[in-house]
N, C-alpha and C positions, 0 to 999 in steps of 0.2 A: 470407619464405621459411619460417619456422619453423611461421610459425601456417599454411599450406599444407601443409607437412609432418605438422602435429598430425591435421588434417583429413582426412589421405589415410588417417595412422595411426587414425584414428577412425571413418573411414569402411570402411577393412578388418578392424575390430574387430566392429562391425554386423552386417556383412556375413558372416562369420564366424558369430558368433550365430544369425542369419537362414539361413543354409546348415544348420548344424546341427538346427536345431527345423525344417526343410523335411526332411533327409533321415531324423529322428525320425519325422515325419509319413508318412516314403515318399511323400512330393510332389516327383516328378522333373522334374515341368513346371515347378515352383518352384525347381527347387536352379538346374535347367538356366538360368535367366535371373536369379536369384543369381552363378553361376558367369561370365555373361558381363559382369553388373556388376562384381564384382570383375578379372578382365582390364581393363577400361576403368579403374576404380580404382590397379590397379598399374602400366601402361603411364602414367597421369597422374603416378604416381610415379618414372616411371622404373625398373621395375622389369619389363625386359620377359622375364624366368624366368618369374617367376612368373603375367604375362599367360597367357606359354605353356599354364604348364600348369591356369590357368584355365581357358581358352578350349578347350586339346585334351580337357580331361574333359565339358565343356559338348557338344563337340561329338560325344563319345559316347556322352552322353545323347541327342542328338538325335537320331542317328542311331537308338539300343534304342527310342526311340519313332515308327520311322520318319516324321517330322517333316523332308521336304527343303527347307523354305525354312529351317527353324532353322539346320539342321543345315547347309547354305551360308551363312549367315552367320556360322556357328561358323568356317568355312575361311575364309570373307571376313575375318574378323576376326586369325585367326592369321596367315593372307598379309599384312596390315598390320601387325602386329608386326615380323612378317621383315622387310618392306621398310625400318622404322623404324632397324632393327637392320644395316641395310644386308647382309642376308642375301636378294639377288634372287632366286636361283636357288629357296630354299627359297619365295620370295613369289609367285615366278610358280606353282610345283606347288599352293600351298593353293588361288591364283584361279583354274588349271585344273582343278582336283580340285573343286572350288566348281561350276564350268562343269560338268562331269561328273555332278553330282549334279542337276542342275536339265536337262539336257537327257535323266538318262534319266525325272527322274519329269512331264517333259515327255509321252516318248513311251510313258510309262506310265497316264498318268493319264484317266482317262474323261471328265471333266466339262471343258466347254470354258471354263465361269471359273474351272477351277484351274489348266487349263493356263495362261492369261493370264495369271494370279499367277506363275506358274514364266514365263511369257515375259517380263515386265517384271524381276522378280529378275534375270533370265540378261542382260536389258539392262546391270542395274548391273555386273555382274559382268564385262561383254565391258569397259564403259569403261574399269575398275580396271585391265584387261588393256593396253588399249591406252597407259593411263598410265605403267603400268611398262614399257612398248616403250617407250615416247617416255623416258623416265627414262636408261632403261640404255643405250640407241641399238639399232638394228635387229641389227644384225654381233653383239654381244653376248646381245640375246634370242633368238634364233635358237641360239646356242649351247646355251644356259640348254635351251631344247626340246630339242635332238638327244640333249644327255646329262643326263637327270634324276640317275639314280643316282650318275655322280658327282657332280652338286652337292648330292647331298644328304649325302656324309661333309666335304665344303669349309665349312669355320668360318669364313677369312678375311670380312672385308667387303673390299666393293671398294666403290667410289666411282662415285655414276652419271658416265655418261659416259665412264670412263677403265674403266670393265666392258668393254669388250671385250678392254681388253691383260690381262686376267687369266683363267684357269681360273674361273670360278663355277659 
């Protein structure tokens, strides 16, 4: 456990390093997959804050480079933090905020193999969806839909399955 632990702390030492000499550089396409390395680095740590706020800066790079497949897997990625953290309601908003971004540059997009690229992504992203249905049971994601806003001030974790006897 310890030398796993040296390894994570060493590897977000690096990593670190490597962010800063990218945003020295003003290399944003750098820092932005730096930034989603370390999320994956911290989440392995158990440390899903700091995922967070890896993954949500990643994901505002992506978006300042309008980059929609980045920039949904920056949501994809934050949505699995939450889920982890047993935070549904927030998990379900990143997958559909995810879905959101890939179906408008879907119908924005000119070329018919980049739409493809945004069509296959929006695949991943529907499964993710239907995962967390089947996770929390239907009665409960269905709720998670109707009321975003309030679940998004609701701290609690609820428990899949037993999501529905709660507010999330």
């Amino acid at each position: 456990i310890h030398l796993i632990e040296k390894r994570m702390t060493d590897a977000e030492a690096c990593l670190g390093s490597a962010e800063a000499i990218a945003l020295e550089d003003e290399d944003l396409r750098q820092v932005l997959k730096i930034l989603q390395i370390r999320a994956v680095v911290a989440s392995e740590a158990r440390r899903p804050y700091d995922a967070l706020q890896h993954v949500r800066r990643a994901g505002k790079i992506a978006s300042s480079l309008g980059d929609s497949i980045e920039h949904a897997n920056c949501l994809l990625q934050e949505g699995e933090v939450e889920e982890g953290r047993q935070k549904y309601g927030a998990a379900a908003r990143c997958f559909i905020d995810a879905r959101r971004v890939l179906v408008h540059s879907i119908d924005t997009s000119p070329g018919e193999e980049e739409k493809e690229v945004f069509r296959q992504a929006l695949g991943q992203i529907d499964k993710r969806i239907q995962s967390l249905r089947e996770n929390v049971g239907e009665e409960a994601f269905e709720r998670i839909l109707r009321k975003p806003d309030e679940t998004a001030q609701d701290d609690s974790p609820v428990s899949p399955r037993s999501a529905s006897q709660h507010d999330d």
